[in-house]
C-alpha positions as CSV (number, residue, x, y, z in Angstrom):
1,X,-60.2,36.0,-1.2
2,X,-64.2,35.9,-1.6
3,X,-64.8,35.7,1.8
4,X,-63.2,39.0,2.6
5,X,-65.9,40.6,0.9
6,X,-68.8,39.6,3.3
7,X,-66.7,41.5,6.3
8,X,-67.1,45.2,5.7
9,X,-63.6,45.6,7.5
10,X,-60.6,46.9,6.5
11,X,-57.4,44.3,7.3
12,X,-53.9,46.1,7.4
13,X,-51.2,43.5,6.2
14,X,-48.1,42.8,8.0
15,X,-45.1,40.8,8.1
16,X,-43.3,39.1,10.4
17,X,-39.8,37.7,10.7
18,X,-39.3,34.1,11.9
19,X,-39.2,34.5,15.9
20,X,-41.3,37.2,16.6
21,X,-43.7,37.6,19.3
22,X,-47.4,38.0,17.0
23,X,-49.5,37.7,20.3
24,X,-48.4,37.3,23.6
25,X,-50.3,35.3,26.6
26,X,-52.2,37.6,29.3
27,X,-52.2,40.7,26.9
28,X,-55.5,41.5,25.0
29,X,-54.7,41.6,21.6
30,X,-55.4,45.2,19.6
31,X,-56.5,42.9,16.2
32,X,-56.9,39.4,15.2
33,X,-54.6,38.3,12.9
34,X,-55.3,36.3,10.0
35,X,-52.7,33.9,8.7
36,X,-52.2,34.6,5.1
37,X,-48.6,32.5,4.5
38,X,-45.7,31.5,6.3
39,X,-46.2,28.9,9.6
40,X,-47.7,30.3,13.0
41,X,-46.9,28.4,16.2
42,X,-49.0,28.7,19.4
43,X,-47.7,27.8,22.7
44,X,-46.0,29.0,26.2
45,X,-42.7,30.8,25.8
46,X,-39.8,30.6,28.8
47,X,-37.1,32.5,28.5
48,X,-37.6,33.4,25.1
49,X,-38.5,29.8,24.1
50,X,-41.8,28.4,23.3
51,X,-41.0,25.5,25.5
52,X,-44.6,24.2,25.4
53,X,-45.7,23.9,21.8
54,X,-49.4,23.5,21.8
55,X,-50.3,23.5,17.9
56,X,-48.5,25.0,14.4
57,X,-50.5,26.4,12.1
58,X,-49.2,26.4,8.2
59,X,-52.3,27.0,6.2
60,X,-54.2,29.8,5.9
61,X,-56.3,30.6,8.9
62,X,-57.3,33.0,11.7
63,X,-55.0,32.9,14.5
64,X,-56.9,33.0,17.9
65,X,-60.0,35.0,16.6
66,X,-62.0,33.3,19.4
67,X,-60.4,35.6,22.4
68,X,-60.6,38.9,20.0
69,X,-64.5,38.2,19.6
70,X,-64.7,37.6,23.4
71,X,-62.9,40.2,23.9
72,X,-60.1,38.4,26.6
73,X,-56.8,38.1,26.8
74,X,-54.7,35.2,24.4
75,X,-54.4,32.0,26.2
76,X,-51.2,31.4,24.9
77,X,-48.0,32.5,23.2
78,X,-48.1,33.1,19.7
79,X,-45.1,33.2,17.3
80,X,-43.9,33.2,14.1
81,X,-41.8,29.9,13.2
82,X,-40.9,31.0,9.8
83,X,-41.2,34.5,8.1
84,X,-45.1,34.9,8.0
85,X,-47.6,37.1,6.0
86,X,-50.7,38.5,8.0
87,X,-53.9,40.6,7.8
88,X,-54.7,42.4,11.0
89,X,-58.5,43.1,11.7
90,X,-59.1,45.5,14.6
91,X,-60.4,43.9,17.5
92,X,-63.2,46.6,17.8
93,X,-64.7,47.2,14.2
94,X,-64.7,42.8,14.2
95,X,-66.9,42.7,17.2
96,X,-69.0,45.5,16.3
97,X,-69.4,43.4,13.2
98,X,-70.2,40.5,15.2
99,X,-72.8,42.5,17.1
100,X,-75.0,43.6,14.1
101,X,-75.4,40.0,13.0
102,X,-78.6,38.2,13.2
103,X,-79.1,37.0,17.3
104,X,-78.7,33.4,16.3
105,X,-75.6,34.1,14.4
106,X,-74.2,36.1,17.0
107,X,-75.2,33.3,19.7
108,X,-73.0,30.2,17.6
109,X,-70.3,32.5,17.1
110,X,-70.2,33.6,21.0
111,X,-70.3,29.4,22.1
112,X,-67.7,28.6,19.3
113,X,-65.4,30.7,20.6
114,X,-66.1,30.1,24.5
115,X,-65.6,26.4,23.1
116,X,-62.5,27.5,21.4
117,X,-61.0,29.2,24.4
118,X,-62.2,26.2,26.7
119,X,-60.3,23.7,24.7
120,X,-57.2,25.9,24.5
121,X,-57.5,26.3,28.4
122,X,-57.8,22.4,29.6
123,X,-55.2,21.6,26.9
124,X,-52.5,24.0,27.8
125,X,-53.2,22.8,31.4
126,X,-52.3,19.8,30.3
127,X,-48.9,20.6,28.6
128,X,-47.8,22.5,31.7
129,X,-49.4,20.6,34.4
130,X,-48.6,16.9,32.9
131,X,-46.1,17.1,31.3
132,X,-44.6,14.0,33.7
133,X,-47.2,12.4,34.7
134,X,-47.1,11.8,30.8
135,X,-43.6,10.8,30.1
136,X,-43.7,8.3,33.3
137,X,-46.8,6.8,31.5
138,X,-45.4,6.7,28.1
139,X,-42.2,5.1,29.8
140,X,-44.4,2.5,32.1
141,X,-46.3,2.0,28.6
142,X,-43.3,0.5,26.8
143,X,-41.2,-0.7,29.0
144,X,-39.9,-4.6,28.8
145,X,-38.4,-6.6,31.8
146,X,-35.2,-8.3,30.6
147,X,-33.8,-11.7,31.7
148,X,-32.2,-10.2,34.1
149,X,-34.9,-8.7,36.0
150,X,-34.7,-5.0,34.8
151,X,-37.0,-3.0,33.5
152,X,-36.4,-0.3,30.2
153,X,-36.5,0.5,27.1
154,X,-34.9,0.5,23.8
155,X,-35.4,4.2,22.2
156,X,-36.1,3.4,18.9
157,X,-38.3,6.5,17.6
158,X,-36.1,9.9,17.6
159,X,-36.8,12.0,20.6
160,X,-38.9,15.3,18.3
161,X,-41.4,12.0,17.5
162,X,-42.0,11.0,21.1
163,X,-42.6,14.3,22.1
164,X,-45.0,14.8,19.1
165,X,-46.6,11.8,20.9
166,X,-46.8,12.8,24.1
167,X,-48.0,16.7,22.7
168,X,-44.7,18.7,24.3
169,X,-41.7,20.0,22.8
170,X,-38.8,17.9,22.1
171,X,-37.0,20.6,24.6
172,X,-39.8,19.4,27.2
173,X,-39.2,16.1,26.7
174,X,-35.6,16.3,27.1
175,X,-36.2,18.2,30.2
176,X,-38.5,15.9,31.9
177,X,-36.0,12.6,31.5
178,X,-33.5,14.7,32.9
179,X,-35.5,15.7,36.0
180,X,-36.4,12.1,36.4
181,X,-32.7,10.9,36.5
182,X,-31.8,13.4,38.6
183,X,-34.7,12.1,41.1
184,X,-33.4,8.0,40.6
185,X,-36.0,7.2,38.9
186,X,-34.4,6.3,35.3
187,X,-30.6,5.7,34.0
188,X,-30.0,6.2,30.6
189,X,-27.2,5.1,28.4
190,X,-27.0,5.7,24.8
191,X,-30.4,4.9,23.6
192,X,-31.3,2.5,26.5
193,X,-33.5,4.1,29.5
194,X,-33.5,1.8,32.5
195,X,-36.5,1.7,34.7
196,X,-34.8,1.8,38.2
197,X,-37.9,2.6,39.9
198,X,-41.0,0.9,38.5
199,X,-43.5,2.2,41.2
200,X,-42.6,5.5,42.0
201,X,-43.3,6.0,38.3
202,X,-46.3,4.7,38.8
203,X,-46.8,6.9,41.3
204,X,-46.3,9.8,39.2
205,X,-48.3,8.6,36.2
206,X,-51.3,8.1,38.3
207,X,-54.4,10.6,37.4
């Protein structure tokens, strides 16, 4: 790649199987990785599981460069969702690169990254946070009141595309509507969610 030639650093490639742990949340990472093929997903594991998907990344591109330049810990989870091909730059020679550019440079690539690491933060709060408060609103959203009085829906999207929608893992998503009919606030049968508690949804949808 062209652009490899302006950084006077020296990547080490690597590979990774599908499932592996490339950078893990809390821990300072030794390089940043640069996605050269194979699909990346970021996100909070539990258990094992990266039950909060916050973006997948498929294309080449660096993988959380921002907290390497910054010199923090990841934000997040990241792991490979299909066999990937990487190029490890150390974390110390890339900083020490970013140190002898010109002040101004060094300046937009410090606030991109704080940006970076700021959007990463408020939306991962989000996805562990919200996570109901956004399914009750969805729900509330496109519910219909039948003749009879009662309130639901007809599920007519498959449940990986509402959770695209609502920016959680179908495994979140599943877990939420159980946790709400375990509290009485929803019956489901088949593809038909009933609304047995209109305001206490509310409730929990409210900002």
């Amino acid at each position: 790649m062209s652009w490899l030639a302006g950084l006077p650093l020296a990547p080490v490639a690597r590979t990774a199987a599908a499932g592996e742990v490339l950078l893990a949340r809390f821990a300072e990472a030794p390089a940043a990785l640069y996605l050269r093929s194979g699909r990346v997903a970021a996100g909070i594991l539990v258990r094992g599981q990266l039950r909060h998907r916050l973006v997948t990344f498929d294309q080449p591109g660096w993988l959380d460069a921002a907290s390497v330049l910054l010199g923090q810990a990841s934000p997040c989870d990241w792991v490979a969702d299909a066999a990937v091909e990487l190029w490890a730059f150390p974390a110390q020679a890339l900083r020490a690169w970013q140190a002898g550019q010109p002040e101004a440079v060094g300046m937009l690539l410090r606030d991109m990254a704080l940006a970076q690491r700021r959007q990463t933060d408020a939306m991962l709060g989000l996805l562990v946070q919200d996570a109901e408060a956004r399914c009750a609103q969805w729900l509330l959203q496109h519910a219909r009141r039948a003749d009879d009085g009662r309130v639901g829906i007809e599920l007519q999207q498959r449940k990986r595309t509402i959770a695209a929608q609502l920016g959680m893992a179908p495994e979140t998503l599943s877990r939420v509507l159980r946790q709400l009919r375990e509290r009485g606030l929803i019956l489901q049968n088949g593809a038909r969610l009933q609304l047995t508690d209109p305001d206490r949804l509310q409730q929990l949808a409210a900002p």
